[in-house]
Structures are given as C-alpha cells and as structure tokens.
N, C-alpha and C positions, 0 to 999 in steps of 0.2 A: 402351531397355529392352525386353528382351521379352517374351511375352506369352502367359499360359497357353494351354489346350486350350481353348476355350472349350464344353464342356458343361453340360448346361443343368442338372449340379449346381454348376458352377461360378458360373454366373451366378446360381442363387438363391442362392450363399452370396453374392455379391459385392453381390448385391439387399439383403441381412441385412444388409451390412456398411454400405453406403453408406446406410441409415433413420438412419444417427447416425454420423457417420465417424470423430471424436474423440471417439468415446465407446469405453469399451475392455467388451468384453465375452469372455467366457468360454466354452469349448467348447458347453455345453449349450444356454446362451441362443444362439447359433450357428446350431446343429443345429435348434435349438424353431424359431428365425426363419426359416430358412431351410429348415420342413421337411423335414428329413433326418435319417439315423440318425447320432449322432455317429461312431462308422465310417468311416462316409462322406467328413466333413468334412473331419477331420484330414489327410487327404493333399493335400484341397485348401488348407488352409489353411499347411499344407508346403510345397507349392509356390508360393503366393502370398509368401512369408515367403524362400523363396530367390531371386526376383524382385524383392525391394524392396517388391513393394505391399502385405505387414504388418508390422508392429512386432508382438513378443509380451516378455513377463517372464510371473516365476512370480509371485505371491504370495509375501508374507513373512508366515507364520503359521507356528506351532506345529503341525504336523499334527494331534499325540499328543494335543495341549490341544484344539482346535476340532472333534476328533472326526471330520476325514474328510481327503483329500489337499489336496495344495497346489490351487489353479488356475493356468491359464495362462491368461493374458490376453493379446487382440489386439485391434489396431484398424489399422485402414487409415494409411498412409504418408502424406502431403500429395499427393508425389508418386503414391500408389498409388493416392489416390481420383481423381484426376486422370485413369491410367490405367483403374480401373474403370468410371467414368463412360463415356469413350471404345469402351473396349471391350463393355459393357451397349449401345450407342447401333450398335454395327456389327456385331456378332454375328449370325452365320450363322441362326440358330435362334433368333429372338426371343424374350421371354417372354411377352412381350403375347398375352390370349386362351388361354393353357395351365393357369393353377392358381387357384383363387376366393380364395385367402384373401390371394395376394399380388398381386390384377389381374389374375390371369396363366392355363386353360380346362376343367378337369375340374368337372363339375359337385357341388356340396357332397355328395351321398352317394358319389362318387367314379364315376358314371358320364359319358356324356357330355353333354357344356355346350349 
C-alpha cells in the first residue's frame, strides 16, 4: 500500500487519529485534535481515504430536523492504523519536540520551547 506525503500536517492528523483508532470521529473533532483548520484536513483526510488507511460514512440524520448538515465520519482502517503507526515511527520530520499540547515544540504562548 502506499503512502502519503508525509507532512507534518499529515502526521498530526494521523497523531488525532491514532489517540482512539476505532473510534469514528468527525471533521471538526479532527481538525480540534489535530490542531489544524478544517481546511486543512479534509484533503488529508482525502487522501488517506484513497489509500485505504480511512473508512468514512455520512451520518444518517434529518439535516432539516437536527438543524445543521450531515457529518462525515472517519476512522482509521485496521490496515490504516497499522500503516500510520509505521509511518508516525519513520517519518522524515518527527513530531517529537514540535507542539506542547500534542508532545510535540512550540512553546504554549506560541513562541519558542
């Protein structure tokens, strides 16, 4: 199978995903976890999804009734976490030492650590 770009938006979404692997969560909780703008995410999460390493469905709701859109929901593949695990562990650009809230080096008022 192969294997995204590996950027280091890639790897904190893939950091988001792998805190709960079979749990399915939705763009926004995504985005929250994996600090980033939803924007951002969805392309990655595009192409993780044409690789195999996510499963996504919409939500079955009433749009009109529940007052806002459907969601989509993803979670990582069996196979995918397998592969993100893997690739988190080889990646060029660690995350180790980069951002505070996820392990990872910018110090909390956003300057340096």
């Amino acid at each position: 199978m192969a294997a995204p770009r590996m950027t280091l938006q890639t790897q904190l979404v893939l950091r988001a995903l792998l805190e709960e692997p079979t749990h399915e969560r939705y763009g926004l909780q995504i985005s929250q976890a994996a600090g980033l703008a939803t924007g951002t995410i969805h392309p990655i999460l595009a192409r993780l999804e044409g690789l195999g390493w996510l499963e996504s469905r919409w939500e079955e709701i009433d749009p009109v009734k529940e007052g806002r859109p459907r969601r989509r929901y993803y979670r990582l593949s069996p196979d995918g976490a397998e592969h993100a695990r893997h690739a988190l562990a080889t990646a060029r650009t660690p995350l180790t030492g980069l951002l505070p809230g996820l392990g990872l080096g910018l110090a909390p008022e956003g300057g340096p650590a």
